[in-house]
FIZAVO-412098 format. One line per field, with one value per residue (C-alpha): x, y, z; residue number from 0. Coordinates in steps of 0.5 Angstrom, whole numbers, plus 500, padded with zeros to 3 digits. Layout:
<recs>
x	X, ...
y	Y, ...
z	Z, ...
n	NUM, ...
</recs>
This chain:
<recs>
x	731, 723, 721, 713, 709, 703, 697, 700, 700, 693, 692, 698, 692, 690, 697, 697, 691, 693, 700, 698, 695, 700, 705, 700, 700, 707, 709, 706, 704, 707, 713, 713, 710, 716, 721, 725, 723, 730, 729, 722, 725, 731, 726, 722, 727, 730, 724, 723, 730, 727, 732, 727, 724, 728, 736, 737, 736, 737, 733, 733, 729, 728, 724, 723, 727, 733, 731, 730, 734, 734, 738, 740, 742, 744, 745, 749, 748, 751, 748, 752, 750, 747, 742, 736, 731, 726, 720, 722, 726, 719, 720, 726, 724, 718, 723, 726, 719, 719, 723, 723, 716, 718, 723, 717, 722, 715, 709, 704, 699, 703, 700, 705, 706, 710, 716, 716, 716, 711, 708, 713, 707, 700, 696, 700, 693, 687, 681, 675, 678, 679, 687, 687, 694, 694, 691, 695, 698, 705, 701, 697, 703, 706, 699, 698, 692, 693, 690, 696, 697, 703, 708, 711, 706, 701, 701, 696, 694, 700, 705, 710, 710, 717, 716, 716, 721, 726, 724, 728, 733, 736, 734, 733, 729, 730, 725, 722, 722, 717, 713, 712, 710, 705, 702, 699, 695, 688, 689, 685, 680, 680, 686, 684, 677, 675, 677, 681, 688, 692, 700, 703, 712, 709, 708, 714, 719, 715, 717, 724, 724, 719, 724, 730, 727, 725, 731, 737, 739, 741, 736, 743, 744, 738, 738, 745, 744, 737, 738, 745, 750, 746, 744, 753, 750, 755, 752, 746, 746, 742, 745, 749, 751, 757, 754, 755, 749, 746, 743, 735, 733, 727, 725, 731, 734, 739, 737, 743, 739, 744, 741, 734, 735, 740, 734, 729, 731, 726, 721, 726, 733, 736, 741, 742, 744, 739, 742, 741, 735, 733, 737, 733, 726, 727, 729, 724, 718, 721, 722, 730, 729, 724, 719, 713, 708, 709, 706, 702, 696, 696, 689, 690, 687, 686, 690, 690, 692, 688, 690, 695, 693, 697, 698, 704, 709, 709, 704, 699, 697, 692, 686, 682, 683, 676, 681, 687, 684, 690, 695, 695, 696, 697, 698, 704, 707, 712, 714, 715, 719, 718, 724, 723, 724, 721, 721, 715, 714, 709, 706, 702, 709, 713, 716, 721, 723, 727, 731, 729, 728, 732, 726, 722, 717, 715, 712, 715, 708, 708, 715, 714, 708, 709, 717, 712, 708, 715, 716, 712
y	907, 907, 900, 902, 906, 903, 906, 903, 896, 896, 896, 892, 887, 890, 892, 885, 885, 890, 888, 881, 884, 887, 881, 878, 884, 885, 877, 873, 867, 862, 866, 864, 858, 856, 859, 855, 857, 859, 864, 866, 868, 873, 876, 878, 880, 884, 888, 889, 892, 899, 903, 907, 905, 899, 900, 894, 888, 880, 874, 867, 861, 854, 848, 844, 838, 842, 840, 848, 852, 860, 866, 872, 880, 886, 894, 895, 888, 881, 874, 875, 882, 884, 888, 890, 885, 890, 886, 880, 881, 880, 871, 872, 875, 870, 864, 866, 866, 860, 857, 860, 857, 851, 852, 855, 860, 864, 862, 865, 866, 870, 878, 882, 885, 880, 883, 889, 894, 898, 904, 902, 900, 902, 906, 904, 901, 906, 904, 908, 911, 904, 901, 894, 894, 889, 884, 884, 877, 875, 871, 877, 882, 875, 876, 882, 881, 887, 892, 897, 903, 904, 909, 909, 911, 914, 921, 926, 933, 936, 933, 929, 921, 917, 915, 922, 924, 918, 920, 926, 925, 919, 918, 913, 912, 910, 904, 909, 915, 909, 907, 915, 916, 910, 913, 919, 914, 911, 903, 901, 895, 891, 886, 880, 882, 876, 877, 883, 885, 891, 891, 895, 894, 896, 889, 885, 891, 890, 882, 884, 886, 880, 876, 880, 879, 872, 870, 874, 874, 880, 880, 879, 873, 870, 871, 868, 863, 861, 862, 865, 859, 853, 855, 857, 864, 868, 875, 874, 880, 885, 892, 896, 903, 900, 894, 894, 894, 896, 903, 903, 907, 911, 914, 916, 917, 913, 913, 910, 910, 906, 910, 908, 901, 899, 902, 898, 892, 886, 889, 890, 891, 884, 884, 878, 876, 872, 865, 866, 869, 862, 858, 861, 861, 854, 852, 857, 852, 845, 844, 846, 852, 851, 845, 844, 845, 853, 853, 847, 851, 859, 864, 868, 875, 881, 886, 894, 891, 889, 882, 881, 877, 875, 870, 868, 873, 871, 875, 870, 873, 868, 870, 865, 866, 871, 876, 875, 874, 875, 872, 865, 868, 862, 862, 865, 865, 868, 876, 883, 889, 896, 896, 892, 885, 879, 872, 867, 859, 857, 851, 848, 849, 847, 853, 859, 865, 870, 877, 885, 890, 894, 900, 903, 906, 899, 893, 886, 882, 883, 881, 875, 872, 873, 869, 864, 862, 861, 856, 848
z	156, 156, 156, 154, 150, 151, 147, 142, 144, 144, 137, 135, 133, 128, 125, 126, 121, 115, 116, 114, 108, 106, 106, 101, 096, 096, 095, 091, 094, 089, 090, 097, 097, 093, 098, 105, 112, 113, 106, 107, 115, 112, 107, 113, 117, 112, 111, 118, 119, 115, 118, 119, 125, 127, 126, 131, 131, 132, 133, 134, 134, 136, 136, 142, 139, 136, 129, 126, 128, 125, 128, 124, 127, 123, 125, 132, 134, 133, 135, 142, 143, 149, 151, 155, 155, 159, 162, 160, 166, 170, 168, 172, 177, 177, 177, 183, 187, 184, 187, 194, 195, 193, 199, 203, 204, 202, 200, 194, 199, 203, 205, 204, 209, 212, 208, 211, 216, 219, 216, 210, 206, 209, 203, 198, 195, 197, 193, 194, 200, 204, 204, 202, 201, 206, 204, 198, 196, 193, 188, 186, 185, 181, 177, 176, 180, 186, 183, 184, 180, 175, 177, 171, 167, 171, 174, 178, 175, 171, 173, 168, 169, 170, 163, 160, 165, 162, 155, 157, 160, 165, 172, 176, 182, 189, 192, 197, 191, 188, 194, 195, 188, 188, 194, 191, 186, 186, 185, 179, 183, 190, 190, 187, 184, 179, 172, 173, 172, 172, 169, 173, 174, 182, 183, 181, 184, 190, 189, 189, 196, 198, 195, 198, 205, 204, 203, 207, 200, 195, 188, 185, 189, 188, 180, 181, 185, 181, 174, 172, 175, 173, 166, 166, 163, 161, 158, 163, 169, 174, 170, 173, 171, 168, 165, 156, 152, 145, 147, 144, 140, 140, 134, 131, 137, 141, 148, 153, 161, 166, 171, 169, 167, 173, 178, 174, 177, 178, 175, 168, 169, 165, 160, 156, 149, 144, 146, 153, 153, 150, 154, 160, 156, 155, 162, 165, 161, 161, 169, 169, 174, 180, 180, 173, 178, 179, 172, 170, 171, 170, 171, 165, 165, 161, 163, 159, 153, 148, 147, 152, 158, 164, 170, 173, 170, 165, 158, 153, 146, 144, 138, 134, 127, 126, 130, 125, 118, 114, 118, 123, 130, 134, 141, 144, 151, 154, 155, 151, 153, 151, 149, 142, 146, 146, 148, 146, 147, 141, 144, 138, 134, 139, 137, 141, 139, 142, 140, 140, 136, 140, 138, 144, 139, 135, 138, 136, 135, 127, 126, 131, 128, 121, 123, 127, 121, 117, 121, 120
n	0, 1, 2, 3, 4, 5, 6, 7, 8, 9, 10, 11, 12, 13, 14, 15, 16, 17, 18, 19, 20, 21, 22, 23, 24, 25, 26, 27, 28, 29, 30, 31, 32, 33, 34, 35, 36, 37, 38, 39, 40, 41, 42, 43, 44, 45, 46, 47, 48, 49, 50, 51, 52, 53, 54, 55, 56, 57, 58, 59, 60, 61, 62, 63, 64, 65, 66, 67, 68, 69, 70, 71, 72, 73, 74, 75, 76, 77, 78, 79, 80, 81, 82, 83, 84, 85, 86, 87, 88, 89, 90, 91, 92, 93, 94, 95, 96, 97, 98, 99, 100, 101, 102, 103, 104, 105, 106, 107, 108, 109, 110, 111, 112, 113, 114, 115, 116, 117, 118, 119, 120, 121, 122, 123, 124, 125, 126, 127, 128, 129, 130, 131, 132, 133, 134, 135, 136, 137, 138, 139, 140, 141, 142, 143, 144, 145, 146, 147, 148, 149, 150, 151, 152, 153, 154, 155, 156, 157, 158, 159, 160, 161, 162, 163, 164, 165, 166, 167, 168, 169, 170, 171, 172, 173, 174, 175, 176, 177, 178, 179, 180, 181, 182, 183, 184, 185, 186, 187, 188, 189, 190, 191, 192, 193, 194, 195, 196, 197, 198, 199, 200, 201, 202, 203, 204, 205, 206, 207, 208, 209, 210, 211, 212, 213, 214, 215, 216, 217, 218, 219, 220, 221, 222, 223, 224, 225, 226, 227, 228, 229, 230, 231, 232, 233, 234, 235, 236, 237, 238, 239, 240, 241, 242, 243, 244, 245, 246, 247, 248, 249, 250, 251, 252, 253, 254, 255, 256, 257, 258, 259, 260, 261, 262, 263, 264, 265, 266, 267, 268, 269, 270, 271, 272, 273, 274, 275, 276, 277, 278, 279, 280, 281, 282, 283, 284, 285, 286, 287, 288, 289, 290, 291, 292, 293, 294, 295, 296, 297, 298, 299, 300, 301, 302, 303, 304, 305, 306, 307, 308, 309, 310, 311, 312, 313, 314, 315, 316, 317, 318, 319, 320, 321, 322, 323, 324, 325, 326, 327, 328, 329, 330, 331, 332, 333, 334, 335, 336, 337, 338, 339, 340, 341, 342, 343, 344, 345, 346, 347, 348, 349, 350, 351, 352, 353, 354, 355, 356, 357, 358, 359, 360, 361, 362, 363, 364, 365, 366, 367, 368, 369, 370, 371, 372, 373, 374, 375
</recs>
C-alpha cells in the first residue's frame, strides 16, 4: 500500500474549486435545497463511488451531541470493515506521547538523544554541512518541526524512493534500514527554524522508538494501554503480517502490503473501522485520553502541502472563502492518509467525519467538505 502521492495534494484546493462548480452545474440549487442532510449525503456519496477511481468506500459522521448522525459504505467494504488508516495513525501515536508526558516519563522539550544510543542517531540531520540532530527536540518530531528528510519520498540521484519500490512490490523496512537511508538526505532547515515545517514519517517513527524507550513498554502496549483498552476498541491495532483489512487500490489495481504496512508502525500502520476511528477521534479532542491541555494551544505551520498545515500530530486545512468560491470550506482538523482515509473534527459545525476512500490515487478533501456542507 503507498500512503502518498504527494503532488497531487497540493493542488487539491483547486479541485476543491472546480469541484464545487461542477456540483452547482450539475444539481440544481432548488433541487437540492429541497433535498435532507441525510439525502443530499447519499447523492454525494454515490457520485463519489464512480467505480472508477473509488471502488471502496465507507463514511461516518457525527455531530458533537449526537443529534445527526449519517454512515453509509459500499464496494468491498461495510461500516465495520477494517482498514489501513495510514497517517492517521500519526494522532495515536501523538496520543501515547501525550500521555507519557503527563506521566513525565518524557518531556516535549527533550533532546532526542536521550532515547538512544551512541552513534545510533548522530548525522541523521546534516544541514549545510553541520549535524544539528542533536538538538532536536520530541515536540519538534511531534510538529514536524525537525527539519528531517523523508525517507519514503526522497532519494538521491537515480536510485528509486521507498514509495516507487512499494508501488511495485511489498517490502518492509527495518528502523535501522530507515535510520540508514535518512542519512544519506540533506535536512530541509535547521530544527526549529520560526514558521517552518517539513512532513516527514521520519519523525513520528523516530517517536515510536522515543516512546518505547521512555516507557520499557512495547508500541503495541503502549496503543494498548493508552488508547485501545480504555475506549474497549475492538477492531483497533498495530498491523501484523496476518492482520485482515480491505486491500487499497491504486488506480485500478488492488495492492495488498502486510510487509509494508506492518513496518509503517508509528508513523502509519493503524487498522480500525470507521466507528472506531471516531471513537478515537472524539476521544483524542474531548480530554478522554491524555490531559486537554496537550492540545489547548497548537503552533501551526505550513507544511509541503499546499493548504495543510501542521502542529502537534495532527494537520489543519483552514482557507478564507476568497480560496474556495464555490463551496464553503470551514476549518478542518484532524488527519488524512494517503490511503484514501481521513479523519476531521469541524469546530464551527461541531462536526466529526471519519471513513476512506480506500484509493492511493484521489485525496478525500472534495468528498469531505462537499458532505461537510450538507450538514447544518
Amino acid at each position: 500500500m503507498v500512503r502518498r502521492r504527494r503532488g497531487r495534494n497540493i493542488f487539491f484546493i483547486l479541485i476543491l474549486c472546480i469541484g464545487g462548480a461542477a456540483a452547482g452545474i450539475l444539481i440544481k440549487q432548488s433541487f437540492w435545497n429541497a433535498k435532507s442532510a441525510q439525502e443530499k449525503l447519499d447523492i454525494i456519496f454515490n457520485k463519489t463511488v464512480d467505480h472508477k477511481k473509488v471502488f471502496d468506500m465507507t463514511v461516518l459522521i457525527e455531530s458533537e451531541g449526537g443529534k445527526f448522525s449519517y454512515r453509509n459504505s459500499a464496494g468491498n467494504m461495510d461500516e465495520n470493515s477494517p482498514f489501513a488508516i495510514a497517517s492517521i495513525t500519526k494522532m495515536f501515536t501523538a496520543a501515547v506521547i501525550f500521555n507519557l508526558a503527563d506521566s513525565r516519563q518524557l518531556s516535549l522539550d527533550d533532546p532526542i538523544d536521550r532515547f538512544f544510543g551512541s552513534g545510533e542517531i548522530e548525522h541523521l540531520h546534516v544541514y549545510k554541512g553541520h549535524d544539528y540532530t542533536h538538538a532536536i527536540t520530541v515536540g519538534q518530531l511531534l510538529s514536524q518541526t525537525s527539519g528531517l528528510p523523508d525517507y519514503y519520498t526522497e532519494t538521491i540521484g537515480k536510485e528509486k524512493s521507498y514509495e516507487e519500490e512499494i508501488a511495485e512490490n511489498d517490502a518492509g523496512l527495518a528502523f535501522t534500514e530507515i535510520l540508514e537511508r535518512s542519512k544519506k538526505l540533506e535536512a530541509h532547515f535547521i530544527n526549529g527554524s520560526e514558521g517552518k515545517a517539513y512532513y516527514s514519517d521520519l519523525n513520528f517513527d523516530l517517536l515510536g522508538r522515543i516512546a518505547e524507550q521512555a516507557s520499557g513498554a512495547t508500541l503495541e502496549n503502549l496503543y494498548d494501554k493508552y488508547i485501545i483498552k480504555p475506549l474497549s476498541l475492538k477492531s483497533t491495532h498495530l498491523s501484523r503480517l496476518d492482520s485482515t483489512f480491505t486491500p487499497v487500490y491504486m488506480g485500478e489495481e488492488k495492492a495488498f502490503r502486510p510487509l509494508y504496512l506492518t513496518s509503517a508502525r508509528a508513523s502509519g500502520g493503524m487498522i480500525s473501522t470507521a466507528p472506531e476511528l471516531m471513537k478515537f477521534l472524539k476521544a483524542f479532542f474531548n480530554g478522554e485520553l491524555f490531559a486537554k491541555s496537550n492540545i489547548a494551544s497548537v503552533e501551526w505551520n505550513k507544511i509541503q502541502f499546499f493548504p495543510l498545515e501542521y502542529g502537534k500530530g495532527m494537520m489543519r486545512v483552514k482557507m478564507p472563502r476568497i480560496m474556495s468560491p464555490f463551496m464553503p470550506a470551514p476549518e478542518i482538523i484532524g488527519h488524512s492518509g494517503s490511503s484514501g482515509s481521513y479523519a476531521f473534527y469541524c469546530p464551527s459545525k461541531q462536526v466529526y467525519i471519519v471513513g476512506t476512500l480506500n484509493q492511493t490515487e484521489k485525496n478525500p478533501f472534495q468528498t469531505i467538505y462537499m458532505m461537510l456542507n450538507c450538514v447544518e
